[in-house]
C-alpha positions in Angstrom: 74.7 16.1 28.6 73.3 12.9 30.0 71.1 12.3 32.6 71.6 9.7 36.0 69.9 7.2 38.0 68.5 7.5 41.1 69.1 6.1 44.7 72.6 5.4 44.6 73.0 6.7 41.2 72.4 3.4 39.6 68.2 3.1 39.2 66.0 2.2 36.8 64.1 5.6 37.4 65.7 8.5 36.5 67.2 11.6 38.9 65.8 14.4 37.4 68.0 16.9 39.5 71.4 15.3 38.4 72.9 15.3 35.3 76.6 14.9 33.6 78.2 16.5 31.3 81.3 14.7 29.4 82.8 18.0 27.8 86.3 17.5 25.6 88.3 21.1 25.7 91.6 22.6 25.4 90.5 25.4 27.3 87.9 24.9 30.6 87.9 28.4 31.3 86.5 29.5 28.1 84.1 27.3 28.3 82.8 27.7 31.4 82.2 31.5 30.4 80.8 30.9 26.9 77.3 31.4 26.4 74.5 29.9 27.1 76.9 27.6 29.5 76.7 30.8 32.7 72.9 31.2 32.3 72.5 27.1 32.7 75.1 27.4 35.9 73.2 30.0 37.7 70.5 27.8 37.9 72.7 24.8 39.7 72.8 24.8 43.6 75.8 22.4 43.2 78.4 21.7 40.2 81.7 19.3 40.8 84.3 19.2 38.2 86.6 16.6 37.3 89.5 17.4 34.9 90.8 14.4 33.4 93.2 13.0 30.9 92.7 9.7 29.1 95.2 7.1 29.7 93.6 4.2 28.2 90.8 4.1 26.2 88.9 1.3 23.7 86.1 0.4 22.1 83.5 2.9 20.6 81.0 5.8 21.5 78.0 6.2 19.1 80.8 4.7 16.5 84.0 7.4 17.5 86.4 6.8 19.7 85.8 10.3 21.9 89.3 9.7 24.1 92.5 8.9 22.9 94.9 7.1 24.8 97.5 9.5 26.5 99.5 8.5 29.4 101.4 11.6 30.3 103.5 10.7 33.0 104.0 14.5 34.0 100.4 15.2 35.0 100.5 12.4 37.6 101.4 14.5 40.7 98.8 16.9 39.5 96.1 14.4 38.6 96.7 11.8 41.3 93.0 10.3 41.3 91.7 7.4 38.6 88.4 7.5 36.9 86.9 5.4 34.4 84.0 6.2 32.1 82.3 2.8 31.0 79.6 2.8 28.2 77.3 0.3 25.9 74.6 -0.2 23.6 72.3 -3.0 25.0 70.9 -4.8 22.4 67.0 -4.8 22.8 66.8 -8.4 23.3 69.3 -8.2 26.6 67.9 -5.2 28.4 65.9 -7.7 30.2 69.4 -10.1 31.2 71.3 -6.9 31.6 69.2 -5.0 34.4 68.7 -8.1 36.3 72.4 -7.7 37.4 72.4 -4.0 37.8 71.4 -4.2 41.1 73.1 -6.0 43.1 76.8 -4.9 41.7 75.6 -1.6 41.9 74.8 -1.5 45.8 78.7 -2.5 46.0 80.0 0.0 43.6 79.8 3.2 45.9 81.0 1.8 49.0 84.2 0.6 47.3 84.7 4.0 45.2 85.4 7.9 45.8 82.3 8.6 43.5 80.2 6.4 41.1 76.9 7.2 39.5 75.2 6.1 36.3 74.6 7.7 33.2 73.0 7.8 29.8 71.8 9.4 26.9 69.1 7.2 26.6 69.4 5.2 30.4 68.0 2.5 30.3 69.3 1.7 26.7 72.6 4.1 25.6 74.3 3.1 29.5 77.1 4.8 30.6 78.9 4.7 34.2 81.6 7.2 35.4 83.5 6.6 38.8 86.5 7.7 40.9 89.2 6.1 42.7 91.6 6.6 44.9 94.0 4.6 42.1 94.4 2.4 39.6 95.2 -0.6 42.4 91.7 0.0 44.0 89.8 0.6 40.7 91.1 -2.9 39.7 90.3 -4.9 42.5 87.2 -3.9 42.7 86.6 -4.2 38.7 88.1 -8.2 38.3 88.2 -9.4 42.2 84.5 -8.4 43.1 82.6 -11.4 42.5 79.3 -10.4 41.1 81.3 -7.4 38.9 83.1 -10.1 37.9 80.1 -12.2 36.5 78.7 -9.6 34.8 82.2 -8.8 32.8 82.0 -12.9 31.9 78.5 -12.4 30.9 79.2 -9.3 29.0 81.5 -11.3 26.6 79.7 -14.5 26.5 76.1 -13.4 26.1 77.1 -10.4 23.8 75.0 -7.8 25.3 76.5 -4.7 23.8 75.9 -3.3 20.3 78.9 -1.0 20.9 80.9 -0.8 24.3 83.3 1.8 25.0 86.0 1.7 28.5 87.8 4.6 29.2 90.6 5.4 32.0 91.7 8.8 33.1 94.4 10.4 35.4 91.6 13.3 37.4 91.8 15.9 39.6 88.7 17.6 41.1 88.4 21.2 40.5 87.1 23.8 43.0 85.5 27.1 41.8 
């Protein structure tokens, strides 16, 4: 369970009414009936769900790699949406350097996709984003065309920000309860 930002999903202050969960499951159903899992839904006046399967996945999650690259071709009528789960470590000494760019590629970030937000563990520190596209030609465009995404990716590897990063693509459908 993580929590978000607020505004557009992407602030420095936290949005203490939306949170994510990144759940890993052979079986949703189950899950969404275990307990304590119905007492903390009954308390939510809104819940989307996103099933996803990885399709590429690198780099590292609090040192594990928590998605396996699986490119199923047969779920692709089924699961005909793209989303990517992004996620680093910022070293102390670059939090300054990284949130300076936050803004300004964030504002074009939701305009571009289905659904974007940021997320965290620990936000301003353990950041994660998870977005949604329409496919895998719009997710890239925006991701290596945009111009200020762009600098940050060439900032990312040439200032080193990131103790750990971790990218991950999915094939998703949302599911309605």
């Amino acid at each position: 369970m993580m929590g978000t930002g607020s505004g557009n999903g992407f602030g420095i202050i936290p949005d203490f009414g939306t949170y994510i969960w990144i759940v890993t499951t052979d079986n949703l159903n189950a899950f969404l009936t275990e307990e304590p899992i119905p007492r903390f839904l009954i308390r939510l006046r809104q819940m989307r769900i996103f099933e996803m399967f990885p399709t590429k996945a690198h780099g590292l999650w609090n040192k594990k790699r928590p998605f396996e690259d699986i490119d199923n071709q047969e779920n692709g009528e089924d699961f005909p949406l793209i989303s990517v789960i992004t996620r680093g470590s910022i070293k102390r000494s670059m939090w300054w350097k990284f949130w300076k760019y936050v803004p300004v590629v964030s504002r074009q970030i939701p305009s571009q996709s289905l659904f974007s937000i940021g997320m965290g563990e620990l936000p301003l520190v353990e950041q994660a984003t998870f977005s949604i596209w329409k496919d895998e030609n719009e997710m890239k465009t925006w991701a290596y065309q945009n111009a200020s995404h762009r600098q940050v990716i060439d900032l990312t590897r040439r200032l080193g920000w990131y103790d750990e990063e971790m990218f991950a693509r999915f094939r998703c459908r949302e599911i309605y309860l």
